[in-house]
C-alpha positions as CSV (number, residue, x, y, z in Angstrom):
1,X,96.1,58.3,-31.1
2,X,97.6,61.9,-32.3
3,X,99.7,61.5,-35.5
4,X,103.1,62.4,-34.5
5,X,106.3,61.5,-36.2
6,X,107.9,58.4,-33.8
7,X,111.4,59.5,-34.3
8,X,110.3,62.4,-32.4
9,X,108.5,61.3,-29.2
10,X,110.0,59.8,-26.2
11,X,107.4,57.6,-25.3
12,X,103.2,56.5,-25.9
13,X,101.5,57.3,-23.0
14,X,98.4,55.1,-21.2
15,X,95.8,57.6,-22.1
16,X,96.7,57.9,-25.9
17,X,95.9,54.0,-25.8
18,X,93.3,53.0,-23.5
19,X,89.6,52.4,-24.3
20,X,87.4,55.3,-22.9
21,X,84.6,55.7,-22.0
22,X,84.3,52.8,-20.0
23,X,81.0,50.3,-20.0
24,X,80.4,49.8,-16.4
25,X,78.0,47.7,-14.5
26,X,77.2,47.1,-10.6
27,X,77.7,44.0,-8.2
28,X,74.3,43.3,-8.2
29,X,73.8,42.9,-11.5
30,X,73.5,39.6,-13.2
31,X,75.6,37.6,-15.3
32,X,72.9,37.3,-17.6
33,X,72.5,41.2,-18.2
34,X,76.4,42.2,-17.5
35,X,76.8,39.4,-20.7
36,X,74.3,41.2,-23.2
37,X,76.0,44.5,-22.5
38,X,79.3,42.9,-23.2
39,X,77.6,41.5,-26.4
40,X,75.9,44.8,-27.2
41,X,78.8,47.2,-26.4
42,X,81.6,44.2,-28.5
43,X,83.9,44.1,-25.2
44,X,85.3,41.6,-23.3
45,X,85.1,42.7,-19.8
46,X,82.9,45.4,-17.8
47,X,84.5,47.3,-14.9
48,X,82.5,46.9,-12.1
49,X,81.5,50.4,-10.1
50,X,80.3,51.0,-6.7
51,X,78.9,54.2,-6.5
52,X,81.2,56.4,-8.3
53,X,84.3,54.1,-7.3
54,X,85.0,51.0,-9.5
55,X,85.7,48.2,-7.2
56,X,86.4,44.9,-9.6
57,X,86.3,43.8,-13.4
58,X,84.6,40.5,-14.6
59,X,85.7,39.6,-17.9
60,X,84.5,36.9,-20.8
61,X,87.1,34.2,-18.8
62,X,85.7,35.1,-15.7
63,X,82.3,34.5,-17.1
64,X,83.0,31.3,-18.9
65,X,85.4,29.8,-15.9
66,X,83.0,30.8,-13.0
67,X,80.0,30.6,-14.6
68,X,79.6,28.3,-17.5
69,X,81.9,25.6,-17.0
70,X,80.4,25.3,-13.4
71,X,76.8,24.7,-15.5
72,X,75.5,28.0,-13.4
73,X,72.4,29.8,-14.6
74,X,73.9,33.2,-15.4
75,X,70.2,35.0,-14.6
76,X,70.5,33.1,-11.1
77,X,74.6,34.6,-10.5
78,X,75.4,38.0,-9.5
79,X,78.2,39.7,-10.6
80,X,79.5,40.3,-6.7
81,X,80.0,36.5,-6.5
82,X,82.5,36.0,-10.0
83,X,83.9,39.9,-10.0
84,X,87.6,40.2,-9.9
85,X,88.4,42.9,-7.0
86,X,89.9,44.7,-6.5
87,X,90.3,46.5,-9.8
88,X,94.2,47.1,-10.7
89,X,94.4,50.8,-11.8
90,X,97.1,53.0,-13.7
91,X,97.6,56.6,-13.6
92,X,96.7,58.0,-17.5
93,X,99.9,59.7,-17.9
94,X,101.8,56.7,-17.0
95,X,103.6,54.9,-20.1
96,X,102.7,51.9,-22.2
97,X,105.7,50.1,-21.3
98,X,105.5,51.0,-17.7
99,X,101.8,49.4,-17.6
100,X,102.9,46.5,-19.6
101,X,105.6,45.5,-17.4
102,X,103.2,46.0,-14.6
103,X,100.5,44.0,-16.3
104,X,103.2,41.3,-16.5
105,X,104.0,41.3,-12.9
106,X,100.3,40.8,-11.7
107,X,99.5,38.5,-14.5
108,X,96.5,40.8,-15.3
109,X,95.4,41.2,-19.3
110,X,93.4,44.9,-18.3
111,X,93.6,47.3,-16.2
112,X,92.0,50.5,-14.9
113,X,93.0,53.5,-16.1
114,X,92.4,56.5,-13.8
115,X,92.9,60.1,-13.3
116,X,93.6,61.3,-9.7
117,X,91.0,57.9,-8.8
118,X,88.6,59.1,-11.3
119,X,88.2,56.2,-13.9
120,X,89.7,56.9,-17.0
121,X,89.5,54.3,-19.1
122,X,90.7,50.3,-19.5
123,X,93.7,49.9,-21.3
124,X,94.3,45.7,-22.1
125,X,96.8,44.2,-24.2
126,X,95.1,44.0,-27.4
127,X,95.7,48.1,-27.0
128,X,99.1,47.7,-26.4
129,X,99.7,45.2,-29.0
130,X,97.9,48.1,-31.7
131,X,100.5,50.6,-30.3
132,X,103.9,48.4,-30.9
133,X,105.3,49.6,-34.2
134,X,105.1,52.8,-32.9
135,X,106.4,51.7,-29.6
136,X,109.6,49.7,-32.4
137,X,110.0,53.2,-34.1
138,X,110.6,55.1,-30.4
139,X,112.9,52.5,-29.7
140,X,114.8,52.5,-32.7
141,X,115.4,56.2,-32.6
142,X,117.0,56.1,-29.4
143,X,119.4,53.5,-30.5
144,X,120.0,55.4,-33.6
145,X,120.6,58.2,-31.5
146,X,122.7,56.4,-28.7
147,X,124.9,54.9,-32.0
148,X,125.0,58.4,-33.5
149,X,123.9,56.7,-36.5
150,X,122.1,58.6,-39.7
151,X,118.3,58.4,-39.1
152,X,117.8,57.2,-43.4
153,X,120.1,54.2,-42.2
154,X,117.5,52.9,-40.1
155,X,113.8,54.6,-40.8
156,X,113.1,51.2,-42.9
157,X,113.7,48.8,-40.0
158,X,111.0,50.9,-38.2
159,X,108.7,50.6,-41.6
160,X,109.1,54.1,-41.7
161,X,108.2,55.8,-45.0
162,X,111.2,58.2,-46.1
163,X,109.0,60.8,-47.3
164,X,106.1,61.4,-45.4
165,X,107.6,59.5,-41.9
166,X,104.5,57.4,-41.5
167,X,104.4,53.6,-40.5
168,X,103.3,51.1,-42.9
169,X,103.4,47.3,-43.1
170,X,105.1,46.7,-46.4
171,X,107.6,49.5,-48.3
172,X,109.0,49.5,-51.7
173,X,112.5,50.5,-52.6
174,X,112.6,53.8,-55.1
175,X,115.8,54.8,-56.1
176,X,117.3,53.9,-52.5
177,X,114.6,55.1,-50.3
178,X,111.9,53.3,-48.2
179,X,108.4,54.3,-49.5
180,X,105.0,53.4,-48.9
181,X,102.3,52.6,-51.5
182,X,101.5,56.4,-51.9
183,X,104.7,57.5,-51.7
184,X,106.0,55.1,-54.1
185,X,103.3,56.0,-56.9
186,X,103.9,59.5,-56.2
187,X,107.8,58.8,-57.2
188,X,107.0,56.7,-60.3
189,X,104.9,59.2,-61.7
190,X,107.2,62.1,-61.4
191,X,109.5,60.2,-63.2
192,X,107.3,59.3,-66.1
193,X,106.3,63.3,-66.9
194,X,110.4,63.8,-66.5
C-alpha cells in the first residue's frame, strides 16, 4: 500500500488492498491437489478459472464442510462438485468500504477483484481488517474537518505521530505532542545536547 499521509486521502481503494496475483485452479481439478496448492501457496481459498474467465472460489470451509466432515476422499472429489459459483467480483477502483458493505450483504468473506472482467486480484476481510487504522485516520479527518476542529486536537486518536504523520500502535506524550518510538527518541535526545 503507497505511504500517503491519511489526513490527506479521501478514501483506500480495492486494488491498494487486495491480494494479487491470484492462485487459480480449474473445475476438474481435485480436492487433493487444489489443497496442496493452498498449503504450498499459505492461502485459504483458490479462485476457480474456466478458461480465462473465473467462474467460482472454493475455500478451506468449503473444503472441510463439503469434503471432510462428509468423510470424502479428497483425491476421489473434484473441485466442480464443492466450488462456490458463481464468483462475486468487485471493480479494482471500487472502495474498501464500498466492498465491505457489499461483502456484508452477500455474507461472503472474499471476493474477486477485477478490472474490466479481467481478474485482478481477491480482496477478503483479513485485507480489510490490515487496512482499518488507516481507514479510522480518513475518517477522523473528515470529522475534524466537518467540526472545523484543529487537526493536533485529534492526530492522537488516529495514532497519528505529530511529527512524521505515520500510524503507530502505541505513542508517547513529549512536551504535548503524540510521538512514536522514533520520534520520541529523536525528541529526548535533542533535549539532552540542549
Amino acid at each position: 500500500m503507497s505511504e500517503v499521509n491519511p489526513a490527506t486521502r479521501k478514501n483506500v481503494v480495492v486494488r491498494e488492498v487486495m491480494n494479487s496475483p491470484v492462485i487459480t485452479g480449474f473445475e476438474e481439478e481435485t480436492i487433493e491437489n487444489i489443497a496442496q496448492r493452498m498449503s504450498d501457496c499459505k492461502i485459504s481459498s483458490v479462485i476457480i478459472m474456466n478458461g480465462q474467465k473465473p467462474t467460482g472460489i472454493v475455500t478451506e470451509h468449503d473444503i472441510i464442510t463439503k469434503v471432510v466432515t462428509k468423510n470424502e476422499a479428497p483425491s476421489e472429489v473434484q473441485v466442480k462438485e464443492i466450488m462456490s459459483s458463481p464468483l462475486l467480483t468487485i471493480s479494482d477502483g471500487k472502495t474498501v468500504i464500498e466492498a465491505t458493505k457489499f461483502m456484508r450483504n452477500m455474507n461472503i468473506k472474499k471476493l474477486g477483484v477485477v478490472d474490466e472482467e479481467k481478474l485482478m486480484g481477491v480482496l477478503s476481510i483479513t485485507d480489510i481488517v490490515s487496512v482499518i487504522p488507516e481507514i479510522y485516520a480518513i475518517i477522523t479527518e473528515k470529522s475534524r474537518i466537518i467540526a472545523n476542529e484543529s487537526s493536533v486536537k485529534t492526530a492522537h486518536l488516529a495514532n497519528i505521530c505529530d511529527s512524521c504523520d505515520q500510524w503507530f500502535d502505541d505513542l508517547h506524550i513529549v512536551d504535548g505532542k503524540y510521538l512514536c518510538h522514533d520520534c520520541k527518541m529523536e525528541t529526548t535526545s535533542e533535549l539532552v545536547h540542549e
